[in-house]
ChimeraX commands (.cxc) that place a marker at each C-alpha (Angstrom):
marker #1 position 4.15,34.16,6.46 radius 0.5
marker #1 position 6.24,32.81,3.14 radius 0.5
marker #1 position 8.90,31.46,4.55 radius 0.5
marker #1 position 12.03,30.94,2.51 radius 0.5
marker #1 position 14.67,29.21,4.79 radius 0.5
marker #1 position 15.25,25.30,5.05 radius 0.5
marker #1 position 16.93,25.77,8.34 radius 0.5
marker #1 position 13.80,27.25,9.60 radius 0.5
marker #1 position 12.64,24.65,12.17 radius 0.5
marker #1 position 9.26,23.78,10.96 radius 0.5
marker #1 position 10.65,23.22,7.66 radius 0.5
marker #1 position 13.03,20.90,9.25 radius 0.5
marker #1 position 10.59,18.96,11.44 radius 0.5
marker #1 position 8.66,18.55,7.46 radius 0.5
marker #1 position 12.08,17.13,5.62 radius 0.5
marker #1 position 13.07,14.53,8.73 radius 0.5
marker #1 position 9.62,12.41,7.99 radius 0.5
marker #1 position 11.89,10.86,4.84 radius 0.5
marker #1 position 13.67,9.38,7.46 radius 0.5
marker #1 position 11.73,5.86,8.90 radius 0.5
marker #1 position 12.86,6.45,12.50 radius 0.5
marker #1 position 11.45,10.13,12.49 radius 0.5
marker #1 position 7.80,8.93,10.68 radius 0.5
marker #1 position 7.93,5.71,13.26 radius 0.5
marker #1 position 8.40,7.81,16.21 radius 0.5
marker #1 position 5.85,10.72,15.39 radius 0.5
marker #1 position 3.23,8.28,13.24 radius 0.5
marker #1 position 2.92,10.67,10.50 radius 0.5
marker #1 position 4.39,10.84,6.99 radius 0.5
marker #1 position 4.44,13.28,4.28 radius 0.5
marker #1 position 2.29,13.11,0.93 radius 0.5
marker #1 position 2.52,15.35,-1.99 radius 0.5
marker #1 position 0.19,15.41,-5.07 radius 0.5
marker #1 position -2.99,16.07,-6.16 radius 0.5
marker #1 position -4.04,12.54,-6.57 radius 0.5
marker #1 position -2.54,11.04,-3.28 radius 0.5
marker #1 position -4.16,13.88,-1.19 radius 0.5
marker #1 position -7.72,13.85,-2.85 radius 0.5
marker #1 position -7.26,10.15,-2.07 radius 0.5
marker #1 position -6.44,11.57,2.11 radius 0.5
marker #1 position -9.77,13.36,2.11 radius 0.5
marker #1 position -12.00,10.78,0.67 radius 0.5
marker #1 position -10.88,8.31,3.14 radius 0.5
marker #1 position -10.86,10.71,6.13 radius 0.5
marker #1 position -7.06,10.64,6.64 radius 0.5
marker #1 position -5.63,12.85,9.78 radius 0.5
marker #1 position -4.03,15.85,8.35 radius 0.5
marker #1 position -2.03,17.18,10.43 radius 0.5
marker #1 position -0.75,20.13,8.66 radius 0.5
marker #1 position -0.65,21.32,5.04 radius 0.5
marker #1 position 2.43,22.26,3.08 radius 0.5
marker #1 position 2.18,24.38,-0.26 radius 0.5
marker #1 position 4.40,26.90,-2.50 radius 0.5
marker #1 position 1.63,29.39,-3.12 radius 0.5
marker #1 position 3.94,30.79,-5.44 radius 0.5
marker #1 position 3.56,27.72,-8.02 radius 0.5
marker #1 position 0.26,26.55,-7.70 radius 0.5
marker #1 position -0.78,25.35,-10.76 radius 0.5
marker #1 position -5.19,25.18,-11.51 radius 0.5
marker #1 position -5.50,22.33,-9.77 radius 0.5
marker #1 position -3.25,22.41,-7.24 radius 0.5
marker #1 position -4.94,25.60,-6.41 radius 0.5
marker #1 position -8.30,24.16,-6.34 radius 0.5
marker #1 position -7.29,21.40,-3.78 radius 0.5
marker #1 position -5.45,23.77,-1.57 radius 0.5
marker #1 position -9.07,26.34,-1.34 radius 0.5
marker #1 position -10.40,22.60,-0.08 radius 0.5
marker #1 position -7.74,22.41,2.56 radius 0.5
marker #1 position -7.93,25.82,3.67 radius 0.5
marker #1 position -12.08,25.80,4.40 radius 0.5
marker #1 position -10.99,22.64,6.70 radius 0.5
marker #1 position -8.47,25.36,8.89 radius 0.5
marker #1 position -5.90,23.43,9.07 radius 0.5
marker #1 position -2.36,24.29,10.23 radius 0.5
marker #1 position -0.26,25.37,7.00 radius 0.5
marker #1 position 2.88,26.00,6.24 radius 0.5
marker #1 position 3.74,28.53,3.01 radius 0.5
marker #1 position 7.21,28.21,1.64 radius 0.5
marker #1 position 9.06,28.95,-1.66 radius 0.5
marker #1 position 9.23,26.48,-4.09 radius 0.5
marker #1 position 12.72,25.88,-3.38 radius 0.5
marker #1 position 11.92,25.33,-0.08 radius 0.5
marker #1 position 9.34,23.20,-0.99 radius 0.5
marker #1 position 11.10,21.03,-3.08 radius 0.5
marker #1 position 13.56,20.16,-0.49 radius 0.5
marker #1 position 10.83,18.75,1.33 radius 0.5
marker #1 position 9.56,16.91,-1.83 radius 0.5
marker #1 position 9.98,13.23,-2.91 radius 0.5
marker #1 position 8.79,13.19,-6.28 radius 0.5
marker #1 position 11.38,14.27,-9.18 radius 0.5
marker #1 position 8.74,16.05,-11.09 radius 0.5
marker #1 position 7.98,19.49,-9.25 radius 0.5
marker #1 position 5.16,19.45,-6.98 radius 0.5
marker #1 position 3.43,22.37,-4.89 radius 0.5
marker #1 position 1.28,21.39,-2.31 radius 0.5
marker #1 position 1.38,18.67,0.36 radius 0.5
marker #1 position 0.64,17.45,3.58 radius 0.5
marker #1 position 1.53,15.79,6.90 radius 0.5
marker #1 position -0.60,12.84,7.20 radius 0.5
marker #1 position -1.13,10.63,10.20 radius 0.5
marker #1 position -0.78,7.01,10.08 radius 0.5
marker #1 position -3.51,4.34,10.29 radius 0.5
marker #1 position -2.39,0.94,11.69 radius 0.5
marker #1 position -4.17,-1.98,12.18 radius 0.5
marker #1 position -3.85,-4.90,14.39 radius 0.5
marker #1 position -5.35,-8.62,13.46 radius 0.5
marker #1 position -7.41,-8.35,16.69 radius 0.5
marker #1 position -9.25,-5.72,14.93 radius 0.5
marker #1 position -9.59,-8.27,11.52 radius 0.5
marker #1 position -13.15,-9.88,12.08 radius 0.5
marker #1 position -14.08,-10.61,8.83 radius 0.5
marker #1 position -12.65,-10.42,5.31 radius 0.5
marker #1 position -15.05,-9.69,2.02 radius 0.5
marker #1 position -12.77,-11.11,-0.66 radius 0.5
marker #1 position -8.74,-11.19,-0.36 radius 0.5
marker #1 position -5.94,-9.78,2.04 radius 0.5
marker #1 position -2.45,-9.87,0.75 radius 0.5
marker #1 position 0.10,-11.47,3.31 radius 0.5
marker #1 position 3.74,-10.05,2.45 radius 0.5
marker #1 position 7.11,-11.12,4.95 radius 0.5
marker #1 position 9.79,-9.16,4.62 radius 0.5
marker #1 position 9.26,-7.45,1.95 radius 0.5
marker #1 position 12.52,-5.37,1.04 radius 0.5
marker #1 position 11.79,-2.46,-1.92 radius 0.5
marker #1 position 9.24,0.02,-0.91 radius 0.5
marker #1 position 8.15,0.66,-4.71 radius 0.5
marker #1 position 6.72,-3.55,-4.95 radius 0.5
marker #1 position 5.07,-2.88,-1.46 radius 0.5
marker #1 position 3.48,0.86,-3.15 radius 0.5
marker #1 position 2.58,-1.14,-6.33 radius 0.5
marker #1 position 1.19,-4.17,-4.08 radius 0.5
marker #1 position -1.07,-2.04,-2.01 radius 0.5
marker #1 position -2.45,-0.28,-5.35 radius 0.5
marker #1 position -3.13,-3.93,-6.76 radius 0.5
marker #1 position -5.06,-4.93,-3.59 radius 0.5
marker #1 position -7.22,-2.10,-3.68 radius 0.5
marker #1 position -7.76,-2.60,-7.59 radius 0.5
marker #1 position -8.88,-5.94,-7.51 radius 0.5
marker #1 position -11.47,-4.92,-4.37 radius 0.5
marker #1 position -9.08,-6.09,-1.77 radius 0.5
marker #1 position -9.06,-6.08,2.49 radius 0.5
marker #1 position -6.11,-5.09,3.02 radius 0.5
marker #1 position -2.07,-5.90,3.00 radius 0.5
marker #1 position -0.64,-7.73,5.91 radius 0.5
marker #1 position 3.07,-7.30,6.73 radius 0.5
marker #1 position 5.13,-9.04,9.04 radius 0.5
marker #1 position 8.74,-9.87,9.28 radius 0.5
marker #1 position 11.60,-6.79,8.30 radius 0.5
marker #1 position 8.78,-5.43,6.22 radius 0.5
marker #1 position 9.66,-2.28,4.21 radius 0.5
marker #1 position 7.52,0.97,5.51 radius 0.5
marker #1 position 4.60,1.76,3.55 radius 0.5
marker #1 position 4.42,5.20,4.21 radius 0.5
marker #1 position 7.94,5.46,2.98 radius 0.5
marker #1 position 7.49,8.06,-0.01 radius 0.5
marker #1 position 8.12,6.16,-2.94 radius 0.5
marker #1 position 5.75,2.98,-1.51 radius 0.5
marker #1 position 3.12,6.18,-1.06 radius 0.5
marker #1 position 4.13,7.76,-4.32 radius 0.5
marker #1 position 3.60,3.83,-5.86 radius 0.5
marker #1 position 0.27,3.00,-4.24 radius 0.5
marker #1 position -1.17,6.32,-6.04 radius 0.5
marker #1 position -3.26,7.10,-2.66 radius 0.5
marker #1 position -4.13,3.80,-2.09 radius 0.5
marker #1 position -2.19,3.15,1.16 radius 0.5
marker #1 position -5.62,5.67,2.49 radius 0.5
marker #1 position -8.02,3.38,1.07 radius 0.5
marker #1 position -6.48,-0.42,2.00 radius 0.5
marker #1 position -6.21,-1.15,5.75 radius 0.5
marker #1 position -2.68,-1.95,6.43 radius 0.5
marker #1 position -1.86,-4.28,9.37 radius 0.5
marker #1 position 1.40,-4.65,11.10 radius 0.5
marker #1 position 1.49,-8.76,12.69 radius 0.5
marker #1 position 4.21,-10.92,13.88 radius 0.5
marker #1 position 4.58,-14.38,11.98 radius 0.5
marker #1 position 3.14,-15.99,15.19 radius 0.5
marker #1 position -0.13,-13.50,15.05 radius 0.5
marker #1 position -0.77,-14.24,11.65 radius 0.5
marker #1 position -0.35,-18.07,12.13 radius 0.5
marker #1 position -3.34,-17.73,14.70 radius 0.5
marker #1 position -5.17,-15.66,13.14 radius 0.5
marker #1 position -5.30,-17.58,10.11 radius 0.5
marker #1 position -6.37,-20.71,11.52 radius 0.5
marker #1 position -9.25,-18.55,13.00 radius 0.5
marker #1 position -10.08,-16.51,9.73 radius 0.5
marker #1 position -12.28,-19.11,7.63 radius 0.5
marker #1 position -10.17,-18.23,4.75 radius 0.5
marker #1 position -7.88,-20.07,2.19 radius 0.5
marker #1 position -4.90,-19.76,2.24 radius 0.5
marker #1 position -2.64,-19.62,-1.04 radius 0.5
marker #1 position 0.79,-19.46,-1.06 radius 0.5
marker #1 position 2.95,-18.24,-4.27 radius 0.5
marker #1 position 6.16,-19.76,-5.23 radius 0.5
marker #1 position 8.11,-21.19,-8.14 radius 0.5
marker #1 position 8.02,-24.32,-6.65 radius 0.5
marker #1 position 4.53,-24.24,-6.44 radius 0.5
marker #1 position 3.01,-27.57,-7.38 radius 0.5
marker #1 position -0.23,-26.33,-9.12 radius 0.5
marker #1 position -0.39,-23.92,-11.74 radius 0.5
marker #1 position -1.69,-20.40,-10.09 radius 0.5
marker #1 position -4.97,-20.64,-12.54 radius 0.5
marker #1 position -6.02,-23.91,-11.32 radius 0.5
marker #1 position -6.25,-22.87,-7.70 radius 0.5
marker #1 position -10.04,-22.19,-6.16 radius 0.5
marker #1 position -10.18,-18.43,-4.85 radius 0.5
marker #1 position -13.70,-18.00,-5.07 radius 0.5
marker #1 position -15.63,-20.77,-2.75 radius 0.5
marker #1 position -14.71,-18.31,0.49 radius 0.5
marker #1 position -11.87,-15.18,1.28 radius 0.5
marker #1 position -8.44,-16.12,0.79 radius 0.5
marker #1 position -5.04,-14.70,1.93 radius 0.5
marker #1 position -2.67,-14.84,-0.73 radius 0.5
marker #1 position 0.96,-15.33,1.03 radius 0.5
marker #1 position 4.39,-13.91,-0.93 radius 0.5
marker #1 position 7.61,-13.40,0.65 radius 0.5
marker #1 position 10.42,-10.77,-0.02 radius 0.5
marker #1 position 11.96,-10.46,-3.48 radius 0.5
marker #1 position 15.09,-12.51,-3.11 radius 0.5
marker #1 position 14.27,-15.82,-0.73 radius 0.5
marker #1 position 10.74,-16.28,-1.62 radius 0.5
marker #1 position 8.57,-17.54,0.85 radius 0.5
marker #1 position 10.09,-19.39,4.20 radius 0.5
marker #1 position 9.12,-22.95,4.83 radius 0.5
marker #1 position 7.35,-21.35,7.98 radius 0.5
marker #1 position 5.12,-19.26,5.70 radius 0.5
marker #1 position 4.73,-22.13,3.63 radius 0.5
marker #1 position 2.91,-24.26,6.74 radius 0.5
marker #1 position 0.73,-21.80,6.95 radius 0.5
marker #1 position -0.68,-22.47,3.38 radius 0.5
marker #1 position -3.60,-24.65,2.14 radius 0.5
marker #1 position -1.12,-25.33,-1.32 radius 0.5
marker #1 position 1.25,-23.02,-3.04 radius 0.5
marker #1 position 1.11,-22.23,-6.79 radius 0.5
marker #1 position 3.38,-21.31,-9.45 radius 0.5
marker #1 position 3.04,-19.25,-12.53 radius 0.5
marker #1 position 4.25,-21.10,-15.37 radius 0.5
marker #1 position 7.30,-19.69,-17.07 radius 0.5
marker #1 position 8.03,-20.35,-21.09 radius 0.5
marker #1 position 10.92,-18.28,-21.51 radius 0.5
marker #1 position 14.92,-18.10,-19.91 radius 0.5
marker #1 position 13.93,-16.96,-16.68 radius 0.5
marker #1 position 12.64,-18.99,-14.19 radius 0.5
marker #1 position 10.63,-16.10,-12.17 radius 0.5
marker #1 position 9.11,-12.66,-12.50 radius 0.5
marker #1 position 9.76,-9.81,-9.98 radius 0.5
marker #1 position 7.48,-10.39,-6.70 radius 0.5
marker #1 position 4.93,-7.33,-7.46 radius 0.5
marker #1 position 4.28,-8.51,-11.27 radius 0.5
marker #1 position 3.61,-12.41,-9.98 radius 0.5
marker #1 position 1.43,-11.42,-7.24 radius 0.5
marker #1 position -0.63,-9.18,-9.33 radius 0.5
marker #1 position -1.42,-11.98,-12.11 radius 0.5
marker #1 position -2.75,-14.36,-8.66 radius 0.5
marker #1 position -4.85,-11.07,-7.30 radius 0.5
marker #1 position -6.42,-10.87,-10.66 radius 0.5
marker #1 position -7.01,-14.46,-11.02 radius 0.5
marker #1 position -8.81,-14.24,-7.81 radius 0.5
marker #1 position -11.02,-11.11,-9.13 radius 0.5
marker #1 position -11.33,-13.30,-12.15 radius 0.5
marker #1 position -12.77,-15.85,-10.72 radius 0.5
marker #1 position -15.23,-13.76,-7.80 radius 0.5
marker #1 position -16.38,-11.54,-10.65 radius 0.5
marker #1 position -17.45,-14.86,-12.73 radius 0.5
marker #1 position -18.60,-16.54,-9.48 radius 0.5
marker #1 position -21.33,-13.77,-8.97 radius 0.5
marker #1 position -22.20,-13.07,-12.80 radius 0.5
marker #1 position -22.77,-16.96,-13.12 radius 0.5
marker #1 position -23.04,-18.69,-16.11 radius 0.5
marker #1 position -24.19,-16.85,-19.44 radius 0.5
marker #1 position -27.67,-17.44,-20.48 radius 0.5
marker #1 position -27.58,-19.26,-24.13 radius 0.5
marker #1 position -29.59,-17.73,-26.65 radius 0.5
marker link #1:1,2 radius 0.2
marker link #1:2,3 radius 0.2
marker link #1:3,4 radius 0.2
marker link #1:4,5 radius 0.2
marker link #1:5,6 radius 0.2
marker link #1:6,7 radius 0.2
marker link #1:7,8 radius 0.2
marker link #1:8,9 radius 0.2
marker link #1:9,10 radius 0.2
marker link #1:10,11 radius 0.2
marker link #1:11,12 radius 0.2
marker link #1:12,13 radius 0.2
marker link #1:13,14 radius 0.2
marker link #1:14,15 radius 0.2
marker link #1:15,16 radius 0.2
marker link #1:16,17 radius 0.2
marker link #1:17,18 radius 0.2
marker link #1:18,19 radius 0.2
marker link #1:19,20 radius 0.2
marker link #1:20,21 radius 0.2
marker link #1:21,22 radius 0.2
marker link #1:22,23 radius 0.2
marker link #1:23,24 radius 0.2
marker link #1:24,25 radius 0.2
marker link #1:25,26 radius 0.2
marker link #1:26,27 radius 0.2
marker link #1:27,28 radius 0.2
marker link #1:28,29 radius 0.2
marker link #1:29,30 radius 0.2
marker link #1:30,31 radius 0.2
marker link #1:31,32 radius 0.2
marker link #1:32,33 radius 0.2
marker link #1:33,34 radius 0.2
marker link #1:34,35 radius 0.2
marker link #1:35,36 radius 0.2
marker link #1:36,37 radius 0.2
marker link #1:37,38 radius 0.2
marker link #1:38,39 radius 0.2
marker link #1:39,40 radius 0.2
marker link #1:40,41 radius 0.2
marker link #1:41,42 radius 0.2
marker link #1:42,43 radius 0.2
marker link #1:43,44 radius 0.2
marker link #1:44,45 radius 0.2
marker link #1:45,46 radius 0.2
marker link #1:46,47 radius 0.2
marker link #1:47,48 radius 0.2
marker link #1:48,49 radius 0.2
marker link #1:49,50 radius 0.2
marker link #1:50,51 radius 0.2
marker link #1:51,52 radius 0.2
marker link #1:52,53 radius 0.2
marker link #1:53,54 radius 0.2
marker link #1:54,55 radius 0.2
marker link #1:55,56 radius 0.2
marker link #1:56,57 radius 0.2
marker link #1:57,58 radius 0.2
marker link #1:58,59 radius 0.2
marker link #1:59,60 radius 0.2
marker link #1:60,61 radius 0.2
marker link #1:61,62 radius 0.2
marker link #1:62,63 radius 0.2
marker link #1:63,64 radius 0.2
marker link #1:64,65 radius 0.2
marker link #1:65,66 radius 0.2
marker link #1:66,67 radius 0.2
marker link #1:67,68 radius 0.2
marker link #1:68,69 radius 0.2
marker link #1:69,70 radius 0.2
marker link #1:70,71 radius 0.2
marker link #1:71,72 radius 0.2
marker link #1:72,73 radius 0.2
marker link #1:73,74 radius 0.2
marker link #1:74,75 radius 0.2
marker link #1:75,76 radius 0.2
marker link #1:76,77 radius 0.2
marker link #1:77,78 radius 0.2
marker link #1:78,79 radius 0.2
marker link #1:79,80 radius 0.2
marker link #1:80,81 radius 0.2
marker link #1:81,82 radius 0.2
marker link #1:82,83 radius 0.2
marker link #1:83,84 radius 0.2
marker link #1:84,85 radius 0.2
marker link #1:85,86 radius 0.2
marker link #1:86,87 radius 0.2
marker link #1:87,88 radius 0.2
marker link #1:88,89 radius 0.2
marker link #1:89,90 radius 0.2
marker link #1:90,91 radius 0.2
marker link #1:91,92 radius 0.2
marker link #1:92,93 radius 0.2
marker link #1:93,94 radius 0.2
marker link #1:94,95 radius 0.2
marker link #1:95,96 radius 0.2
marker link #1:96,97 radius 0.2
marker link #1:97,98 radius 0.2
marker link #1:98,99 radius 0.2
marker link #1:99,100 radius 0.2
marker link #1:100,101 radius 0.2
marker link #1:101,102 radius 0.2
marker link #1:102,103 radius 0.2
marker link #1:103,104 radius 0.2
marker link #1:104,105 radius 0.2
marker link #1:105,106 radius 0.2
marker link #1:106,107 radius 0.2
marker link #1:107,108 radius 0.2
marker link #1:108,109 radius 0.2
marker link #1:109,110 radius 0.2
marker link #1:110,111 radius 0.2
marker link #1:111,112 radius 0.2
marker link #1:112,113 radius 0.2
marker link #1:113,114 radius 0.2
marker link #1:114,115 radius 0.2
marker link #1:115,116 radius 0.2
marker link #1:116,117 radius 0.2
marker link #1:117,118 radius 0.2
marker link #1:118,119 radius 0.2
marker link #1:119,120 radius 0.2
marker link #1:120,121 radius 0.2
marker link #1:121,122 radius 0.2
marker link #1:122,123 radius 0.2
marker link #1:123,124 radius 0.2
marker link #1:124,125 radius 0.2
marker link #1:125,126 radius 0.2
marker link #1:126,127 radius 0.2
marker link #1:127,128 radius 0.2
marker link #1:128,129 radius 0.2
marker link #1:129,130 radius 0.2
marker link #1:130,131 radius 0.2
marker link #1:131,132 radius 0.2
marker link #1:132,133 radius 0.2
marker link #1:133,134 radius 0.2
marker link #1:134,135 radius 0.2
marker link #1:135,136 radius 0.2
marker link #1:136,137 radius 0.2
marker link #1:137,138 radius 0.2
marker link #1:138,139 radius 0.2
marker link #1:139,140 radius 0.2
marker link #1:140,141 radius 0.2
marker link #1:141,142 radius 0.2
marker link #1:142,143 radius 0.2
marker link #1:143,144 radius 0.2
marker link #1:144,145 radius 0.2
marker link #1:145,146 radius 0.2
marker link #1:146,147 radius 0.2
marker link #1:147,148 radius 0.2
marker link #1:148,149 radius 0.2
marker link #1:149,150 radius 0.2
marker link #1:150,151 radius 0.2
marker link #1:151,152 radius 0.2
marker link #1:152,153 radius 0.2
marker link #1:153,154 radius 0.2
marker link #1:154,155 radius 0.2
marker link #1:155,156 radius 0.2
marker link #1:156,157 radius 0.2
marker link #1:157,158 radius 0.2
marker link #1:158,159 radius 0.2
marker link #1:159,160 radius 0.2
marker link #1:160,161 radius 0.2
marker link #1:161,162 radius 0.2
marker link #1:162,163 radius 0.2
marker link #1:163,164 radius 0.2
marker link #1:164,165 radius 0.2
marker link #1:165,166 radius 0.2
marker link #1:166,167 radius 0.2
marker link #1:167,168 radius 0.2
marker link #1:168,169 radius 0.2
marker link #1:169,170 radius 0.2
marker link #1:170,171 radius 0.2
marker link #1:171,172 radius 0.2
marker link #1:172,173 radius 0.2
marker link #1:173,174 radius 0.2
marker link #1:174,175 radius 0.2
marker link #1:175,176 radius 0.2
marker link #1:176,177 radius 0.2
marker link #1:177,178 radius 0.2
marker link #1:178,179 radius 0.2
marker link #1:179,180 radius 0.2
marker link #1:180,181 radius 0.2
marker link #1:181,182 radius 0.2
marker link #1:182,183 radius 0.2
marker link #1:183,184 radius 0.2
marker link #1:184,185 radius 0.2
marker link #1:185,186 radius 0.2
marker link #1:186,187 radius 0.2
marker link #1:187,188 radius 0.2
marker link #1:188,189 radius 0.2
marker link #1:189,190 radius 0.2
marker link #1:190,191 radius 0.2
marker link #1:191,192 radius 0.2
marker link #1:192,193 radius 0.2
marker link #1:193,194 radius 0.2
marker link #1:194,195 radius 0.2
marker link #1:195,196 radius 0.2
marker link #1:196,197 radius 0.2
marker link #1:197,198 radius 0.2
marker link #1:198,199 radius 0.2
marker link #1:199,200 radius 0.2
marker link #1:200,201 radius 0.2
marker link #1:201,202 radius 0.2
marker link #1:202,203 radius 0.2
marker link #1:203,204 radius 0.2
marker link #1:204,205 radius 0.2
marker link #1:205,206 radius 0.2
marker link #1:206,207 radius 0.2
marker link #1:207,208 radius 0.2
marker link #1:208,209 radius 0.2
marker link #1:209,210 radius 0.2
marker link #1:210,211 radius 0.2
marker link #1:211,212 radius 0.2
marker link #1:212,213 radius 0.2
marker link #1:213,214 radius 0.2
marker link #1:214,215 radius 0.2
marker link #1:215,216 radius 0.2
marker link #1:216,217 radius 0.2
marker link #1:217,218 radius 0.2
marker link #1:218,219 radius 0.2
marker link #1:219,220 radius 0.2
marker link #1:220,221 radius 0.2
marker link #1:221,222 radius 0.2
marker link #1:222,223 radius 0.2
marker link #1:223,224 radius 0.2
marker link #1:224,225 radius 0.2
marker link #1:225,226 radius 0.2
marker link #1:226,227 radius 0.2
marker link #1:227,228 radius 0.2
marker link #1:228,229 radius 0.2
marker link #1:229,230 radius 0.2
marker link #1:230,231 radius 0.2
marker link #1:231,232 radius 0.2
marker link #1:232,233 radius 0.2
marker link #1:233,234 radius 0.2
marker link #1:234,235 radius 0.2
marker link #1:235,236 radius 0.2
marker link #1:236,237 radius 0.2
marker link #1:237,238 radius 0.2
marker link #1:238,239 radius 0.2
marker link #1:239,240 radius 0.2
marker link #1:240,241 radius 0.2
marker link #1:241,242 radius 0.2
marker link #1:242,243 radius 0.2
marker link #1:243,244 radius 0.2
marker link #1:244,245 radius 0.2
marker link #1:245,246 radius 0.2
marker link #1:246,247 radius 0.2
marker link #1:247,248 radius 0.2
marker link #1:248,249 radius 0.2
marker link #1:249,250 radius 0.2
marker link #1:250,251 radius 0.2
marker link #1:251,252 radius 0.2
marker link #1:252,253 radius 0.2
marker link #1:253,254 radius 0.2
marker link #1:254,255 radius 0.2
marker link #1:255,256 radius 0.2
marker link #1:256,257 radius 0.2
marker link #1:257,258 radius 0.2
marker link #1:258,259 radius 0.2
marker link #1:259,260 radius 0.2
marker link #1:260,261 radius 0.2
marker link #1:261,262 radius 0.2
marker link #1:262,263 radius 0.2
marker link #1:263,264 radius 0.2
marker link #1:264,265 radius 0.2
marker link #1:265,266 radius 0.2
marker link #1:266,267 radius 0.2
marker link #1:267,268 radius 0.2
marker link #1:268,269 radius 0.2
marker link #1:269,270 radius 0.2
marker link #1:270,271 radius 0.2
marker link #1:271,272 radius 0.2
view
């Protein structure tokens, strides 16, 4: 059944997940696009029911959604206006989906491959979207947050991780878990600041995993977070300004660490 109300309750139950509170008390959020959702069925995501304007499908939407109906899920068909009352995005979209949310806790961290990303309160959902993204680019673990972290299933942090947020494993940790479980982990532990004695390019991310540690956009990181760290670089400005904006200066340090693990296991070039 189409339906065409936004009062109807179901429809309701849909639009309250933009609302923290309502996605924190049922541990589901809602996704829409192509991209994010293929992302949802590679990685096995919980879907929990699927929304879509059947009306407005375009090719590909329509592909996607003869995917999710084989699965027999629960779906809900409304009008696109209905639909985009539900929606996010500013660009029109057609199909989406109710998504549970995957948690982890540091208990369950037993190893680490090549990098997790530490973040404390971290304020502006679209840095923590782009953050996540980075992580997974660069082959990351996972993001850490701790502190008045933003939520990362808040839509424009989804919309911003472009489906990573399903393929990083995203742990929740209070500043005293992560203090333990870092002096447990076996990894290094970088911390990034302007005040940061060494030069970011100078640092060694390659002899073992690291945890790079940021804080939020306006303090930095506290001199609590900075214990935690083996040293703290800096990224050295030329210009005016004497920083960049938190997601741009952690991505140049989670390159430099691919950088260096991607020339750690080609080793040197063979002279000819």
């Amino acid at each position: 059944m189409l339906i065409s109300s936004r009062q109807n309750e179901r429809v309701k139950a849909v639009r309250a997940l933009k609302d923290r509170r309502e996605r924190d008390a049922t541990g589901t959020f809602f996704v829409e696009g192509v991209e994010v959702l293929r992302a949802a069925l590679r990685t096995g995501a919980v879907i929990e029911q699927v929304v879509l304007a059947p009306g407005r499908l375009d090719a590909e939407e329509a592909r996607l959604a003869e995917t999710l109906a084989e699965m027999r899920l629960p779906t809900l068909e409304v009008t696109p206006e209905v639909f985009d009352s539900l929606a996010f995005r500013e660009e029109a979209q057609s199909l989406g989906a109710v998504v549970r949310q995957r948690w982890e806790t540091l208990a369950s961290v037993t190893e680490s491959r090549r990098c997790w990303l530490a973040l404390h309160d971290i304020q502006h959902p679209g840095n923590l979207g782009t953050l996540i993204r980075t992580c997974d680019a660069i082959g990351g673990d996972g993001v850490i947050l701790s502190g008045r972290s933003t939520d990362p299933y808040h839509p424009v942090a989804v919309r911003g991780s472009l489906g990573a947020v399903f393929t990083q494993r995203i742990v929740r940790a209070t500043q005293a878990e992560l203090a333990g479980w870092l002096r447990r982990s076996g990894c290094r532990v970088i911390g990034t600041s302007p005040a940061g004695e060494r030069d970011y390019r100078e640092a060694d991310y390659a002899s073992k995993p690291v945890v790079i540690v940021s804080g939020n956009e306006r303090a930095g990181i506290s001199p609590e977070q900075t214990a935690l760290c083996d040293e703290v670089v800096r990224i050295p400005m030329a210009g005016y300004v004497d920083s960049l904006n938190l997601s741009v200066a952690t991505a140049l340090v989670l390159y430099e660490v691919l950088r260096q693990r991607e020339g750690r296991r080609q080793g040197p070039a063979t002279k000819g």
